[in-house]
PDB file with SEQRES, HELIX, SHEET and CRYST1 records, atoms N, CA, C and O in Angstrom:
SEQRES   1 A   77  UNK UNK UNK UNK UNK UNK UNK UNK UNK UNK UNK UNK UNK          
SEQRES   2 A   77  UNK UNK UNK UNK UNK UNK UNK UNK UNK UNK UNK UNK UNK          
SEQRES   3 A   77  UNK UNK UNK UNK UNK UNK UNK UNK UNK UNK UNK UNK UNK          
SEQRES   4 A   77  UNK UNK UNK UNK UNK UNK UNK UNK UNK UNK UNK UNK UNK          
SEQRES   5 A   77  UNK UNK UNK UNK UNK UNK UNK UNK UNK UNK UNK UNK UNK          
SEQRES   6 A   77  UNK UNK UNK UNK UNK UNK UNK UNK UNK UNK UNK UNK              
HELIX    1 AA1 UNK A    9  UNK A   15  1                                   7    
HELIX    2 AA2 UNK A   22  UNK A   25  1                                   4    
HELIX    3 AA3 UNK A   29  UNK A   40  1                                  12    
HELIX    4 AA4 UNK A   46  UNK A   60  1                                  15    
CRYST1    1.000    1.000    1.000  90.00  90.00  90.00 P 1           1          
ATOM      1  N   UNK A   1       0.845  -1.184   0.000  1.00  0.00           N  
ATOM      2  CA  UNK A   1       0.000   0.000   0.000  1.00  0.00           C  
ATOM      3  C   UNK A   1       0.888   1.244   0.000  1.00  0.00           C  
ATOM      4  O   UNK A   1       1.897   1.289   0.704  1.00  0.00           O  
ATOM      5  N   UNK A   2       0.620   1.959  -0.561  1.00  0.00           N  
ATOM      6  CA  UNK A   2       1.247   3.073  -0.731  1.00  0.00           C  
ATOM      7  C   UNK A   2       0.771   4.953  -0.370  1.00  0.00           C  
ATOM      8  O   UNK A   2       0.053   5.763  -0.956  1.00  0.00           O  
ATOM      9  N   UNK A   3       1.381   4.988   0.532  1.00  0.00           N  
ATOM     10  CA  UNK A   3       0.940   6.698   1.434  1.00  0.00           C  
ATOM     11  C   UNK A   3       0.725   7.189   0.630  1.00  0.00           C  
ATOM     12  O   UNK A   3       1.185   6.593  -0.345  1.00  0.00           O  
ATOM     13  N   UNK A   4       0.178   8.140   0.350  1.00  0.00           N  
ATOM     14  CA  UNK A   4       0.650   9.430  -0.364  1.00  0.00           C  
ATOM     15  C   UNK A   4       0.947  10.674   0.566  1.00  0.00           C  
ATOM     16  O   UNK A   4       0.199  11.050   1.468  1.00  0.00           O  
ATOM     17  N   UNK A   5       2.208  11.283   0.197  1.00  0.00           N  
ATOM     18  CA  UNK A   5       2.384  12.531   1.246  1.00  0.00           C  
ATOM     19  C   UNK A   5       1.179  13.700   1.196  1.00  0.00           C  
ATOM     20  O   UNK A   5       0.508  13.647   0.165  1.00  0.00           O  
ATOM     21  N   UNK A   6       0.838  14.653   2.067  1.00  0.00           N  
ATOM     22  CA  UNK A   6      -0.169  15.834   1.681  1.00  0.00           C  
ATOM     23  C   UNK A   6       0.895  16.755   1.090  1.00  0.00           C  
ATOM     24  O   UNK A   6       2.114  16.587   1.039  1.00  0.00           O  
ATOM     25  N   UNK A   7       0.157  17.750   0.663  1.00  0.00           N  
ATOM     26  CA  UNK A   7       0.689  18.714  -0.520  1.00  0.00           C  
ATOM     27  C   UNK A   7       1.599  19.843   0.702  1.00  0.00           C  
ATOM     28  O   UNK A   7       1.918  20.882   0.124  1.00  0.00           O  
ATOM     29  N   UNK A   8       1.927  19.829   1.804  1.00  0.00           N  
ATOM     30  CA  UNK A   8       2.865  20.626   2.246  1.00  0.00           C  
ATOM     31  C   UNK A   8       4.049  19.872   2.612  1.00  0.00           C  
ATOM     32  O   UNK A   8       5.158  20.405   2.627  1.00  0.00           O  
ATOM     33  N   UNK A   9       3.820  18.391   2.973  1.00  0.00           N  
ATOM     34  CA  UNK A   9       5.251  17.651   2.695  1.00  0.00           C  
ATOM     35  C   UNK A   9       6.053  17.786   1.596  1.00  0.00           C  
ATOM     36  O   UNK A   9       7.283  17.830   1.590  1.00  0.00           O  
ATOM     37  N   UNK A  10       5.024  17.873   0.314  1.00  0.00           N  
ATOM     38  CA  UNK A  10       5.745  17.199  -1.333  1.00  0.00           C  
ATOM     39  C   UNK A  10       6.154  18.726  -1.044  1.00  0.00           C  
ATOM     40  O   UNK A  10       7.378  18.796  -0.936  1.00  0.00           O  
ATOM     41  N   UNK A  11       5.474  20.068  -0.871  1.00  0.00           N  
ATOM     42  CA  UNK A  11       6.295  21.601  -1.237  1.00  0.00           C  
ATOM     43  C   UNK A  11       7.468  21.522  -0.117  1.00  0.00           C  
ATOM     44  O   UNK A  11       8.310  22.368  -0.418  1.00  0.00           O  
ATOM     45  N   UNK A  12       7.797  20.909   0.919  1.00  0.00           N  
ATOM     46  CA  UNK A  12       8.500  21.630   1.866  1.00  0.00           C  
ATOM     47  C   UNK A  12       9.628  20.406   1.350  1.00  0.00           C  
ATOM     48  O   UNK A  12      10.692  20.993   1.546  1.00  0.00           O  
ATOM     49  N   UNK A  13       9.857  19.538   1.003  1.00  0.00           N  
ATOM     50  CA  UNK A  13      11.015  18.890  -0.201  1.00  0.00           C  
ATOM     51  C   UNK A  13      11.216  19.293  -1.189  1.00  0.00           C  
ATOM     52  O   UNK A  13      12.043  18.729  -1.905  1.00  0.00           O  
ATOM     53  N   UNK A  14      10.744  20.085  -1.490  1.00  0.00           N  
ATOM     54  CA  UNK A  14      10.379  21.249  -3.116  1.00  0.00           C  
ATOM     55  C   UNK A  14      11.614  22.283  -2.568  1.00  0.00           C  
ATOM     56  O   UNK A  14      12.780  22.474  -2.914  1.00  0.00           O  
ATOM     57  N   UNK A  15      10.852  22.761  -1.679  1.00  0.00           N  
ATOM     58  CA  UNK A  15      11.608  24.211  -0.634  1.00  0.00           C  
ATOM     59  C   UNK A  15      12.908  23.830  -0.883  1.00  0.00           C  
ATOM     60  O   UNK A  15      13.751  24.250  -1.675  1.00  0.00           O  
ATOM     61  N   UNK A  16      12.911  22.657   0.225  1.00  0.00           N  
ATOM     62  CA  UNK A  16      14.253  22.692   0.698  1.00  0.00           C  
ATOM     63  C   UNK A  16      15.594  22.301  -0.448  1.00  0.00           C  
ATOM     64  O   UNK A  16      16.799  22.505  -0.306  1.00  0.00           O  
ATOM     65  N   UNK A  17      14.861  21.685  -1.578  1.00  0.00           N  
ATOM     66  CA  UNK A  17      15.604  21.208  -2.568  1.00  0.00           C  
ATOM     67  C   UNK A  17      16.018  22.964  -3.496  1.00  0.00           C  
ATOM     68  O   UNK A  17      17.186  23.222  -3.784  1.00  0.00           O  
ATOM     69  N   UNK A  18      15.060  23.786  -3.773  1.00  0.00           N  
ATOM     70  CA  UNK A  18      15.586  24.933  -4.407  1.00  0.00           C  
ATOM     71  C   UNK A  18      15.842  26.306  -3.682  1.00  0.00           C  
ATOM     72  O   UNK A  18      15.750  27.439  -4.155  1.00  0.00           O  
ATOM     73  N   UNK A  19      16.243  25.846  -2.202  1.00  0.00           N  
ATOM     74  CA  UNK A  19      16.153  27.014  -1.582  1.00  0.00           C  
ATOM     75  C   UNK A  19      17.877  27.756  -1.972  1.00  0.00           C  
ATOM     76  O   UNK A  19      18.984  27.311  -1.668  1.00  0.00           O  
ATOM     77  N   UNK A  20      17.664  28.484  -2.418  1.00  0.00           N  
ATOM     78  CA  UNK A  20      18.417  29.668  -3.031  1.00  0.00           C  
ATOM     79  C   UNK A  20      19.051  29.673  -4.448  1.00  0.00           C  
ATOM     80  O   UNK A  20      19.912  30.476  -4.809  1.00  0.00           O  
ATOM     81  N   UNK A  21      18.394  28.442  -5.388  1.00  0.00           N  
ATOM     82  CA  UNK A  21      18.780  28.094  -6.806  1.00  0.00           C  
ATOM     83  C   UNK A  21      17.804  27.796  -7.954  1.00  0.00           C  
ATOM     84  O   UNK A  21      17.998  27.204  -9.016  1.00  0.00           O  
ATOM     85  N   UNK A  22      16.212  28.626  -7.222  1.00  0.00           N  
ATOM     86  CA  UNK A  22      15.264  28.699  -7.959  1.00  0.00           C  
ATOM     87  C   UNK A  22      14.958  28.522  -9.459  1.00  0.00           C  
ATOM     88  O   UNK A  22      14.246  27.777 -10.132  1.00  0.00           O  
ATOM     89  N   UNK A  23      16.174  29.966  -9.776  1.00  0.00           N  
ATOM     90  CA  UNK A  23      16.153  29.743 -11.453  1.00  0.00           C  
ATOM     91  C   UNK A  23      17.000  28.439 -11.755  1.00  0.00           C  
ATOM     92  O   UNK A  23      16.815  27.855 -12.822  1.00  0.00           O  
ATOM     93  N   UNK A  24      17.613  28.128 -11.147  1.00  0.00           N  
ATOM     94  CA  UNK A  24      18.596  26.486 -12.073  1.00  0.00           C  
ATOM     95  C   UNK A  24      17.707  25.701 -12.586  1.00  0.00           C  
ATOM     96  O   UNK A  24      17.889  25.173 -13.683  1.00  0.00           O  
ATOM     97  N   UNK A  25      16.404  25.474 -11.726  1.00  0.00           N  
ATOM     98  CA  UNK A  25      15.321  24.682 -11.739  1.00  0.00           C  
ATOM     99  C   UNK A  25      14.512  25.017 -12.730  1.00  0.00           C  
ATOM    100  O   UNK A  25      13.956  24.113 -13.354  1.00  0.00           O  
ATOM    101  N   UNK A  26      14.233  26.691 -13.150  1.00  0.00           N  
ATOM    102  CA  UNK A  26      13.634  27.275 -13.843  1.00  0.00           C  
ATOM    103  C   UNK A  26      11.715  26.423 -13.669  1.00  0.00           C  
ATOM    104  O   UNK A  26      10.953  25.700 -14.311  1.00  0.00           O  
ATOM    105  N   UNK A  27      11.794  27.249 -12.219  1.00  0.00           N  
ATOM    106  CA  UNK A  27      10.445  27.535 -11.389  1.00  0.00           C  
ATOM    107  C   UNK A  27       9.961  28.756 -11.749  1.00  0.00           C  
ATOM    108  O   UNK A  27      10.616  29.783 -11.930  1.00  0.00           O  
ATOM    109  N   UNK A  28       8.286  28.531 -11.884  1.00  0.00           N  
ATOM    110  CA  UNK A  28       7.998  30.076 -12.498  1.00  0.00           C  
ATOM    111  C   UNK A  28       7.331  30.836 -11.555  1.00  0.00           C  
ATOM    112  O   UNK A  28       6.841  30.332 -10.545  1.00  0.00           O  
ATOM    113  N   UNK A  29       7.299  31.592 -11.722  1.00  0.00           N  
ATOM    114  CA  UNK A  29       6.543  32.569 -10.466  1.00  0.00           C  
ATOM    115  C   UNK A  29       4.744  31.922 -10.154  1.00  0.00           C  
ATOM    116  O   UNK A  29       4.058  32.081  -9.144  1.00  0.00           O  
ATOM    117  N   UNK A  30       4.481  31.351 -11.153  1.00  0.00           N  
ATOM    118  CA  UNK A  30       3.144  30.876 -11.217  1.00  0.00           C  
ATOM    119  C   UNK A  30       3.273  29.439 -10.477  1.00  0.00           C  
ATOM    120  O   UNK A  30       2.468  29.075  -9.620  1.00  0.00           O  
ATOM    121  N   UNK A  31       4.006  28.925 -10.761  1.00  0.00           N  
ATOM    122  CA  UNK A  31       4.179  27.588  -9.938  1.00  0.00           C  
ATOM    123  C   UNK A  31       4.961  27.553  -8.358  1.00  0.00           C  
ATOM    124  O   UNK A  31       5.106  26.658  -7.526  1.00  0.00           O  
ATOM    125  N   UNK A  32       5.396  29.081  -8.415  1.00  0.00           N  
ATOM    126  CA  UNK A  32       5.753  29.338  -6.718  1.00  0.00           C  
ATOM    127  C   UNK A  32       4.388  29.989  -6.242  1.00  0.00           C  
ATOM    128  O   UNK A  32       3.989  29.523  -5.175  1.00  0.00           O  
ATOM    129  N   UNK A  33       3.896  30.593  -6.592  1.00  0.00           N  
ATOM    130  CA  UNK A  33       2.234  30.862  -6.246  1.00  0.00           C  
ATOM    131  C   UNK A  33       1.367  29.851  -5.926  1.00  0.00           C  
ATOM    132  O   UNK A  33       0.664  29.759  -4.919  1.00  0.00           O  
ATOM    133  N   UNK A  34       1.497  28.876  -7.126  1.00  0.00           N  
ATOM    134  CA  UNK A  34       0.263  27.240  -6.956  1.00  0.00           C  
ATOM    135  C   UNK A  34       0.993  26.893  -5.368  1.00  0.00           C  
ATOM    136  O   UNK A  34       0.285  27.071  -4.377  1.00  0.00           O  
ATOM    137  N   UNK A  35       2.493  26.374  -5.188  1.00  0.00           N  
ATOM    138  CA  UNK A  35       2.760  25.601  -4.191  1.00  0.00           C  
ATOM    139  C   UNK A  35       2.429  26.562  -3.067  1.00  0.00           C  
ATOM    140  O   UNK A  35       2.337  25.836  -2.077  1.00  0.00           O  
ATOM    141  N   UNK A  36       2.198  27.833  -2.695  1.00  0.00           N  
ATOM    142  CA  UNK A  36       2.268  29.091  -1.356  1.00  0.00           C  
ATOM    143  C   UNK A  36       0.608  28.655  -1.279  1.00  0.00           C  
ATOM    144  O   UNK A  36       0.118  28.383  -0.183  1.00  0.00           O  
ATOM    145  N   UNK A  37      -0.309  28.606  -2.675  1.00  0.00           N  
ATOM    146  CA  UNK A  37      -1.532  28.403  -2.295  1.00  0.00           C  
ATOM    147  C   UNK A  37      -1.764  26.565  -1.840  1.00  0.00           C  
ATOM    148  O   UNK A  37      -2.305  26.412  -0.745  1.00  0.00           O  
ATOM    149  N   UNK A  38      -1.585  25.938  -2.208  1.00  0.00           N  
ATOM    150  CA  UNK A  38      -1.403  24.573  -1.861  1.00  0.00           C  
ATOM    151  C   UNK A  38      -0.946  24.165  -0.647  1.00  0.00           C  
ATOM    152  O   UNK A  38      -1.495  23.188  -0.138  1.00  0.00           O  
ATOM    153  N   UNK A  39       0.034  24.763  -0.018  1.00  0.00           N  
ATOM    154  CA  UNK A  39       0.545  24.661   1.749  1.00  0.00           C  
ATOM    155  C   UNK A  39      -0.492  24.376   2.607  1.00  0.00           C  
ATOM    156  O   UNK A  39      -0.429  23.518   3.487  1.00  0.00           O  
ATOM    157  N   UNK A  40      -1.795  25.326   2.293  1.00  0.00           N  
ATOM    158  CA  UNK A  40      -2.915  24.909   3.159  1.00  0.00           C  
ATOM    159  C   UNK A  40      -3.632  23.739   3.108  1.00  0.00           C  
ATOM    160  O   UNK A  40      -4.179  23.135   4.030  1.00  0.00           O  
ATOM    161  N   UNK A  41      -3.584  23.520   2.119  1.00  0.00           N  
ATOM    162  CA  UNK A  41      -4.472  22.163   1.407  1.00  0.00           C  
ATOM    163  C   UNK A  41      -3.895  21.001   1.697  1.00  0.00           C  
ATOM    164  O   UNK A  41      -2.914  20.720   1.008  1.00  0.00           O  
ATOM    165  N   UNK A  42      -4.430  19.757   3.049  1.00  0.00           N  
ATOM    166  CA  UNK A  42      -3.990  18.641   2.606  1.00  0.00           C  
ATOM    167  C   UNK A  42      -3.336  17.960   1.384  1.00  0.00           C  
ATOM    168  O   UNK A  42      -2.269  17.379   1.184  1.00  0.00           O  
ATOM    169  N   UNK A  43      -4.538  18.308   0.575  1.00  0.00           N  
ATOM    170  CA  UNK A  43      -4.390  17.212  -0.827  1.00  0.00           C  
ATOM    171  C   UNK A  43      -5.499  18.048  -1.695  1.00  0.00           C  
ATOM    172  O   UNK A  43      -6.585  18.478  -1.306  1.00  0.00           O  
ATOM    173  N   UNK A  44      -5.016  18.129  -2.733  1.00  0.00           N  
ATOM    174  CA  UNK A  44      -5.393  19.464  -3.567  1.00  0.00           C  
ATOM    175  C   UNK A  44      -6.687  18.783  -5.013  1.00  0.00           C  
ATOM    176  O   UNK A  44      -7.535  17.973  -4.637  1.00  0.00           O  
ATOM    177  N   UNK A  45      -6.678  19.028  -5.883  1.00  0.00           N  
ATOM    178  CA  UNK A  45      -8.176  18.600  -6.853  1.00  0.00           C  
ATOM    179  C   UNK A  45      -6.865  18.280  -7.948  1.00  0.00           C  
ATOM    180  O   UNK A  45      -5.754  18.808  -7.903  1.00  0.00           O  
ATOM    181  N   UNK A  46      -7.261  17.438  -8.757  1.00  0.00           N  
ATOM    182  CA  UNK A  46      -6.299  16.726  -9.807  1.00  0.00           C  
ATOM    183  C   UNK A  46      -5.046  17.467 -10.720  1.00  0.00           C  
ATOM    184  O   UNK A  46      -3.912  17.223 -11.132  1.00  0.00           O  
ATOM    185  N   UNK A  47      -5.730  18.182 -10.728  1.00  0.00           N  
ATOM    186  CA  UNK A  47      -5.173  20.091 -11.934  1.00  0.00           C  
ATOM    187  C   UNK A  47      -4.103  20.224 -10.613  1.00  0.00           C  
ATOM    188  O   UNK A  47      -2.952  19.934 -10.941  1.00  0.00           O  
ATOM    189  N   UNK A  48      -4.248  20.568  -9.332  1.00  0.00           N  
ATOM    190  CA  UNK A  48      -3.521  21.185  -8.689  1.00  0.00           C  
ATOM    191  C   UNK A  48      -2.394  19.938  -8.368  1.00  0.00           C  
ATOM    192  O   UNK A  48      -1.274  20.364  -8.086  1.00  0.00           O  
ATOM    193  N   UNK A  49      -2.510  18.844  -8.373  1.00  0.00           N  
ATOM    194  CA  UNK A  49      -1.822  17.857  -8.229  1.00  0.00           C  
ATOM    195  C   UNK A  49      -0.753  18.126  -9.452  1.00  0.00           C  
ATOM    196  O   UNK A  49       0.392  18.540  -9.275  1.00  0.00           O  
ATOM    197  N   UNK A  50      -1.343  17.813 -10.726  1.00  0.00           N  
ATOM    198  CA  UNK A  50      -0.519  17.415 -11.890  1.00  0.00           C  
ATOM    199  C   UNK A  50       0.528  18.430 -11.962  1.00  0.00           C  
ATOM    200  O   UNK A  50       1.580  18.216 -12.566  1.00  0.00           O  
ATOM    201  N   UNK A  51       0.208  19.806 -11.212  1.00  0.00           N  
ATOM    202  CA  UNK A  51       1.009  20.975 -10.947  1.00  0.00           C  
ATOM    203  C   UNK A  51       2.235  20.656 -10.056  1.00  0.00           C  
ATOM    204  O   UNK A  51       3.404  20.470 -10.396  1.00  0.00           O  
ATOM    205  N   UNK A  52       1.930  20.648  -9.395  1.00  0.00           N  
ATOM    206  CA  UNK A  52       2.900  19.924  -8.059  1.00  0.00           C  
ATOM    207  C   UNK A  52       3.906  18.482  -8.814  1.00  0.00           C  
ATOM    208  O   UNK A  52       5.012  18.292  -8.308  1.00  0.00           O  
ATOM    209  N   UNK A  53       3.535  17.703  -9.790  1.00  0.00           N  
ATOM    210  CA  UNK A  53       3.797  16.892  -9.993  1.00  0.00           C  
ATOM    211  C   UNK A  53       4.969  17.648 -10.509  1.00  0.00           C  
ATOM    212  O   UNK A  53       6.110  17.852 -10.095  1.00  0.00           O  
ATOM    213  N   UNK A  54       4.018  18.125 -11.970  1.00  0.00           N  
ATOM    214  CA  UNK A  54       5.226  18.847 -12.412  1.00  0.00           C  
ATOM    215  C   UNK A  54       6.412  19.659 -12.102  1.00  0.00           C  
ATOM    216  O   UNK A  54       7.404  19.562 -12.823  1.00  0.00           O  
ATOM    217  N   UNK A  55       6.392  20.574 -10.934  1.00  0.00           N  
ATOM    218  CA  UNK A  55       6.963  21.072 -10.227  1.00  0.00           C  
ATOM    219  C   UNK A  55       8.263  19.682  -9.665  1.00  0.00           C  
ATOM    220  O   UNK A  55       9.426  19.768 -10.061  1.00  0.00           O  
ATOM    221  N   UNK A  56       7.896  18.728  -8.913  1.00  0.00           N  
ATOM    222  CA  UNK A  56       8.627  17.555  -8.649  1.00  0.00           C  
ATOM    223  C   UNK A  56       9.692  17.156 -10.057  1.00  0.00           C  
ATOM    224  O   UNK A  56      10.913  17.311 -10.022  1.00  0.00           O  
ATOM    225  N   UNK A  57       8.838  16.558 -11.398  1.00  0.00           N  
ATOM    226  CA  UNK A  57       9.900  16.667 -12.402  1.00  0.00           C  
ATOM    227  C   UNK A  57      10.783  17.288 -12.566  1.00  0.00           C  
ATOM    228  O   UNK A  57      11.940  16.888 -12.692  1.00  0.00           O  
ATOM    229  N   UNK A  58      10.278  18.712 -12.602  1.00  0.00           N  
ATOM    230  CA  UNK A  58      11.683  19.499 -12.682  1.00  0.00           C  
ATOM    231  C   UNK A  58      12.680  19.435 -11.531  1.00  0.00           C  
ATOM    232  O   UNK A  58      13.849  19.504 -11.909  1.00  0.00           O  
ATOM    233  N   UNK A  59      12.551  19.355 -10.608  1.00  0.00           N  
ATOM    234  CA  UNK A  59      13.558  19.636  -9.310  1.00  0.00           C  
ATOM    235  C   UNK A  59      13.936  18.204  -9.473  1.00  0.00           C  
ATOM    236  O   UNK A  59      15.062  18.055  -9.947  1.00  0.00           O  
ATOM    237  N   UNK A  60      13.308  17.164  -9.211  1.00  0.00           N  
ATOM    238  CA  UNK A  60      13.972  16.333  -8.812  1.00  0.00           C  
ATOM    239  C   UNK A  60      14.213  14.932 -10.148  1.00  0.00           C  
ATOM    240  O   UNK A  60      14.942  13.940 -10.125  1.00  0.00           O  
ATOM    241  N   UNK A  61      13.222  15.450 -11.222  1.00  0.00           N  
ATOM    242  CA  UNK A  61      13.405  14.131 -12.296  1.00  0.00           C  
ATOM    243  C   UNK A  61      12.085  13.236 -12.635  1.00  0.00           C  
ATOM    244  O   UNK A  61      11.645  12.820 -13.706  1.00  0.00           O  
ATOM    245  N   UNK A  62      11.460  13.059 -10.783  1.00  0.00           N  
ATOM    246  CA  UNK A  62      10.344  12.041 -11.370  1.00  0.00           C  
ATOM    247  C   UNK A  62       9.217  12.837 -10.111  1.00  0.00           C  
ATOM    248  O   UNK A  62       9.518  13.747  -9.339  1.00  0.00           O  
ATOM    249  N   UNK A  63       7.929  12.154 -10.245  1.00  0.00           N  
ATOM    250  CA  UNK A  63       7.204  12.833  -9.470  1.00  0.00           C  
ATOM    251  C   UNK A  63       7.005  11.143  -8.378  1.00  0.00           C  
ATOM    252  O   UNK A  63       6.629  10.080  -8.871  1.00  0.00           O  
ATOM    253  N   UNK A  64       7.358  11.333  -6.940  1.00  0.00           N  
ATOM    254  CA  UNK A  64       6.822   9.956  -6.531  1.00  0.00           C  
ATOM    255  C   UNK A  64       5.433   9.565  -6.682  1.00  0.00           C  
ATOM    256  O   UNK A  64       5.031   8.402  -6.664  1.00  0.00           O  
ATOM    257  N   UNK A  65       4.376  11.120  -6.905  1.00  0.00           N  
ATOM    258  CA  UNK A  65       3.149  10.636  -6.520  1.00  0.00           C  
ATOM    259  C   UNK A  65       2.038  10.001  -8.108  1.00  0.00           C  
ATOM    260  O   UNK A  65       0.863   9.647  -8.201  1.00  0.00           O  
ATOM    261  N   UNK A  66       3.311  10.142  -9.231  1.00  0.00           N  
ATOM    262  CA  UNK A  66       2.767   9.541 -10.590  1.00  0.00           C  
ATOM    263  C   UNK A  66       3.040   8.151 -10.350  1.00  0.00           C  
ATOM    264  O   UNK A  66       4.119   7.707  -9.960  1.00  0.00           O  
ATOM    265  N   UNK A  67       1.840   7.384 -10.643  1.00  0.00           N  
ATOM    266  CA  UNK A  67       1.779   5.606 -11.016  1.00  0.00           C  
ATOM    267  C   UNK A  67       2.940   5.065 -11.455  1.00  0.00           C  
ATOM    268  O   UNK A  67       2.790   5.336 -12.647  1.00  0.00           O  
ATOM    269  N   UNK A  68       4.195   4.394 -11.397  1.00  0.00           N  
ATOM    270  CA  UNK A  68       5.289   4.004 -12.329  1.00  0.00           C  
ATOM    271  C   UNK A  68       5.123   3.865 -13.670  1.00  0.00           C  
ATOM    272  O   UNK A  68       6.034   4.034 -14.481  1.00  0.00           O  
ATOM    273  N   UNK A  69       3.534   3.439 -14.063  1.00  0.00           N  
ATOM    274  CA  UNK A  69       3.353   3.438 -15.719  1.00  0.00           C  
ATOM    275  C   UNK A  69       3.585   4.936 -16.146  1.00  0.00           C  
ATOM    276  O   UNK A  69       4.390   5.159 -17.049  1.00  0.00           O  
ATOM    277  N   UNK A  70       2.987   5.859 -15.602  1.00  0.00           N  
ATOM    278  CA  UNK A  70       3.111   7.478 -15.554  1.00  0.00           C  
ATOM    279  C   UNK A  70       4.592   8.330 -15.681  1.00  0.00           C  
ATOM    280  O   UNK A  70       4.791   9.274 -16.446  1.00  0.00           O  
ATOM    281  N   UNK A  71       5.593   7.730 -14.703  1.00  0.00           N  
ATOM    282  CA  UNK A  71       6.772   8.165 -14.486  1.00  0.00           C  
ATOM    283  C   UNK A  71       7.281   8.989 -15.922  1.00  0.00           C  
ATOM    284  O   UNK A  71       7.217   8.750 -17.128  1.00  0.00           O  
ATOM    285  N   UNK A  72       7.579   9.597 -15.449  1.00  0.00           N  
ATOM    286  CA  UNK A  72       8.671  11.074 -16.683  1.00  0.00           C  
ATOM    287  C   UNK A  72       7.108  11.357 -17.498  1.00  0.00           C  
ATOM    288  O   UNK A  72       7.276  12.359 -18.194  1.00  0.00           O  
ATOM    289  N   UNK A  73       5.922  10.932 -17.630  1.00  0.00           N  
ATOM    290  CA  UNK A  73       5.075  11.756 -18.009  1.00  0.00           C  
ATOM    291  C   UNK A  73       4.367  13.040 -17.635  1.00  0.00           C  
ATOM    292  O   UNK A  73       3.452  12.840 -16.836  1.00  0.00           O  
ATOM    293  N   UNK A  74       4.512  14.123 -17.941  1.00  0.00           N  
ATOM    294  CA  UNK A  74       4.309  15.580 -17.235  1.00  0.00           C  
ATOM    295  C   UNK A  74       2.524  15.665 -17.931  1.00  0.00           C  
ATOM    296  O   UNK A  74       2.156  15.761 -19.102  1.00  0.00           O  
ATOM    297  N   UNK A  75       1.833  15.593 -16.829  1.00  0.00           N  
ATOM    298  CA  UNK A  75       0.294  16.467 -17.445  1.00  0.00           C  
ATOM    299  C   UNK A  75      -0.214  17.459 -18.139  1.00  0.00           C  
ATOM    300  O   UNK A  75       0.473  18.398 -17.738  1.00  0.00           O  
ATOM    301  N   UNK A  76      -0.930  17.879 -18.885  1.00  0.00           N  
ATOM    302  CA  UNK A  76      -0.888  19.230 -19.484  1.00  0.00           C  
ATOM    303  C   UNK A  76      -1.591  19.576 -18.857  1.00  0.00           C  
ATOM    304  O   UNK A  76      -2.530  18.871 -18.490  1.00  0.00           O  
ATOM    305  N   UNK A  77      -1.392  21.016 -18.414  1.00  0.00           N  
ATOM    306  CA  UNK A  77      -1.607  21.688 -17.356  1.00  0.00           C  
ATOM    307  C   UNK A  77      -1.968  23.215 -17.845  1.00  0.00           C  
ATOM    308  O   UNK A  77      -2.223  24.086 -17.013  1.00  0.00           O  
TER     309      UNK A  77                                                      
END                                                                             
């Protein structure tokens, strides 16, 4: 069975992974907005997920919370 983290765990590994190298990551101001609004939210509506996901690809490569069939697939968003 498999957890899923809530949406201020997956941002605060987000955080801590681009804290002071934002642009390397090339994070957009719109997707630092989604994750500041998302902090509150347990677990967010699908759109706001696939966001976050995406956000995960970039920083880190894969998103844990995509299916393994899913993996390196980014949502259109």
């Amino acid at each position: 069975m498999t957890i899923l983290k809530s949406n201020a765990e997956r941002i605060e590994e987000i955080e801590q992974e681009i804290s002071g190298v934002k642009s390397q990551y090339n994070i957009t101001q719109f997707e630092l907005d989604v994750m500041n609004s998302l902090k509150k939210l347990h677990f967010g509506s699908a759109k706001q997920n696939a966001i976050l996901a995406r956000i995960e690809i970039k920083v880190f490569g894969y998103s844990k919370e995509l299916e393994p069939s899913k993996k390196g697939v980014v949502a259109n968003v």
